[in-house]
C-alpha positions as a printed Julia matrix, in Angstrom:
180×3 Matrix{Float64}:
  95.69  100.92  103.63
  92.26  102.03  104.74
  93.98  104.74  106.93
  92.57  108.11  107.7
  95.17  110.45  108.27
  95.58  114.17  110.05
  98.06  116.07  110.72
  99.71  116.43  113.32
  98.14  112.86  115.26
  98.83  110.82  112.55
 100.81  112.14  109.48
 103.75  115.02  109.69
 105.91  116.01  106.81
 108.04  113.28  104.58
 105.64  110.97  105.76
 104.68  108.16  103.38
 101.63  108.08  102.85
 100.22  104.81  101.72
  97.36  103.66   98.61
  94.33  103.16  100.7
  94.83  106.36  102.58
  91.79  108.91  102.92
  93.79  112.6   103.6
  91.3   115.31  105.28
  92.55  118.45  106.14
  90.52  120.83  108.46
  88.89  124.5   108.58
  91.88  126.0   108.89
  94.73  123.73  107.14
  95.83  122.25  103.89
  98.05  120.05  103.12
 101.09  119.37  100.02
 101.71  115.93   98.75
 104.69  115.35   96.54
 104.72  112.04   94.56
 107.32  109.98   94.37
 109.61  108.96   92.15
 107.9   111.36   89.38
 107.73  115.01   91.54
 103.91  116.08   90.68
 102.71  118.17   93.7
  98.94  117.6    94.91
  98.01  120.31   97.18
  94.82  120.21   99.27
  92.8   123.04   99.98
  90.99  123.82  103.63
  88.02  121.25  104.14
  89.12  118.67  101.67
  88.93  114.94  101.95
  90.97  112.78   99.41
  91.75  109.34   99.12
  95.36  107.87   97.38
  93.88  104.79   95.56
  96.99  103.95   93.67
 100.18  105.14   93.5
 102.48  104.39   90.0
 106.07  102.59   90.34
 106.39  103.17   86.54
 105.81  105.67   84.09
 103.46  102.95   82.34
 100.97  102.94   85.64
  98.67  105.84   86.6
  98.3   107.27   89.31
  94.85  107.01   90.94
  93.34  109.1    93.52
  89.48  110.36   94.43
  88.73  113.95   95.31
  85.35  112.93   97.64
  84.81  116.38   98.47
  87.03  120.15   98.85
  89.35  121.25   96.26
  92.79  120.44   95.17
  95.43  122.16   92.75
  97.86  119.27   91.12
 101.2   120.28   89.46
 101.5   116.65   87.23
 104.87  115.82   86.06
 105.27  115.62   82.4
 105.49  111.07   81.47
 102.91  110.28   84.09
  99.92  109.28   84.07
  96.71  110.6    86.54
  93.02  109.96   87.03
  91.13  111.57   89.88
  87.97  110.24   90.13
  84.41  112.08   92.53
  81.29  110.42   92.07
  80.35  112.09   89.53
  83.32  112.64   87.25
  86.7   111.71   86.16
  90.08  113.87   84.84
  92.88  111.82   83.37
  96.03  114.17   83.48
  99.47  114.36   82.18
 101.92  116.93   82.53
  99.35  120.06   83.58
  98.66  122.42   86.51
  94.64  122.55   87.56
  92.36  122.55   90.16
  89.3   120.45   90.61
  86.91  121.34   93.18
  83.69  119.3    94.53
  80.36  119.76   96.26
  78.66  117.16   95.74
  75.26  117.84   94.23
  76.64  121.62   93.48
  79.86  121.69   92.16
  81.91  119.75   89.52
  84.9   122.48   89.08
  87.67  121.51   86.86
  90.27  124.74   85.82
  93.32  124.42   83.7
  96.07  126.82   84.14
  98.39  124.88   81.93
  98.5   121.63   79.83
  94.93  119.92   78.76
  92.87  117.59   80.84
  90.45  115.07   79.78
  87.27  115.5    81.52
  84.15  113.36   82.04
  81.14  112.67   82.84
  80.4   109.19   84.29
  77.69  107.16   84.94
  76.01  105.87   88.01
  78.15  102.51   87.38
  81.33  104.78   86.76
  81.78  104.56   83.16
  81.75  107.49   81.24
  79.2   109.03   79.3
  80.41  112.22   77.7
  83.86  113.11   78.06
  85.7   116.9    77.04
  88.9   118.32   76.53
  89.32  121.31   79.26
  92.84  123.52   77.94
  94.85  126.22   79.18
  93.15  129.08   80.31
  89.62  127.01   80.43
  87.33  125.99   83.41
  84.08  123.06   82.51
  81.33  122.5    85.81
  79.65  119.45   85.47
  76.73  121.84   87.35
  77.36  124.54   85.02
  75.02  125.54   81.8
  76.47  123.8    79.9
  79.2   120.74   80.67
  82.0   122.04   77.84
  85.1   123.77   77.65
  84.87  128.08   78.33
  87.36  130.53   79.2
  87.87  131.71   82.67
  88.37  135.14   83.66
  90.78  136.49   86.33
  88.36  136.37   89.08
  87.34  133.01   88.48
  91.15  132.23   88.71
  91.84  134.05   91.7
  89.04  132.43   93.43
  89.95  129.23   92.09
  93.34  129.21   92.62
  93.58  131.65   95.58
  93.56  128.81   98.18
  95.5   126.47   96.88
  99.26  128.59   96.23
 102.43  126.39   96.17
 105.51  127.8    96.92
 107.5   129.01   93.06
 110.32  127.07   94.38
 108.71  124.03   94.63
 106.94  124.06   91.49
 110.67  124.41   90.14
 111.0   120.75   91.29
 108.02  119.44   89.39
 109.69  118.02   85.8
 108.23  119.9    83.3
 105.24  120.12   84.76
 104.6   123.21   86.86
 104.33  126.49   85.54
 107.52  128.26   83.63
């Protein structure tokens, strides 16, 4: 707990990585996480730094994690439970492929390929003010013009999801979760 961790020094793959953990990956790498027991994939784009805050036993416990700055594409498993937190807002997820992508002061980016994801807004003492519903085929910026559900376009996917790919077998693996 309280670890940072990099690959290759100090984590390689089908490491465990435990809650407490801050992941950064560099310039030039990303990184895959798979979560165990439930399957969801969290992959981490180049420049990201993200913390594992809790990790579920049970289908009853969420999963916790804070994106404190890069971008990450999460394939969630269908009966579990997510929130990924930045300072400024919060997604609770079940069973959806997105991406979420901070700079902070700039960018708030939350895109949903498939599933829904409950988006907020929080407050300086991390409660949340205003909170949306962000669906399939929709993006929501909390820096945007306007902090509410709109459709993206190709491009915006592309760039999106460009840097963040994960291999069509793997998303096989995720249970109901990743796209068909």
């Amino acid at each position: 707990a309280g670890v940072t961790l990099a690959y290759p020094s100090g984590v390689a793959e089908e490491d465990l990585i435990p809650a407490g953990s801050l992941v950064k990956t560099g310039p030039t790498t990303s990184a895959e996480l798979r979560l165990t027991p439930n399957g969801s994939l969290i992959k981490l784009a180049r420049g990201t730094s993200f913390r594992v805050d809790a990790v579920a036993k049970t289908a009853k416990e969420t999963n916790s994690f804070a994106l404190l700055g890069g971008k990450i594409r999460t394939v969630a498993a269908r009966g579990s439970s997510y929130e990924i937190r930045s300072t400024s807002t919060v997604a609770g997820v079940r069973g959806t492929d997105f991406t979420f992508a901070v700079t902070e002061g700039a960018k708030n980016l939350l895109m949903v390929s498939k599933g829904a994801v409950q988006f907020g807004r929080l407050a300086a003492d991390g409660s949340v003010l205003e909170s949306i519903l962000v669906g399939a085929g929709q993006f929501a910026d909390l820096f945007g013009d306007a902090f509410k559900p709109q459709p993206f376009t190709p491009e915006q996917y592309e760039s999106e999801y460009g840097d963040v790919g994960i291999d069509p077998d793997k998303l096989k693996t995720v249970p109901e979760g990743g796209p068909g």
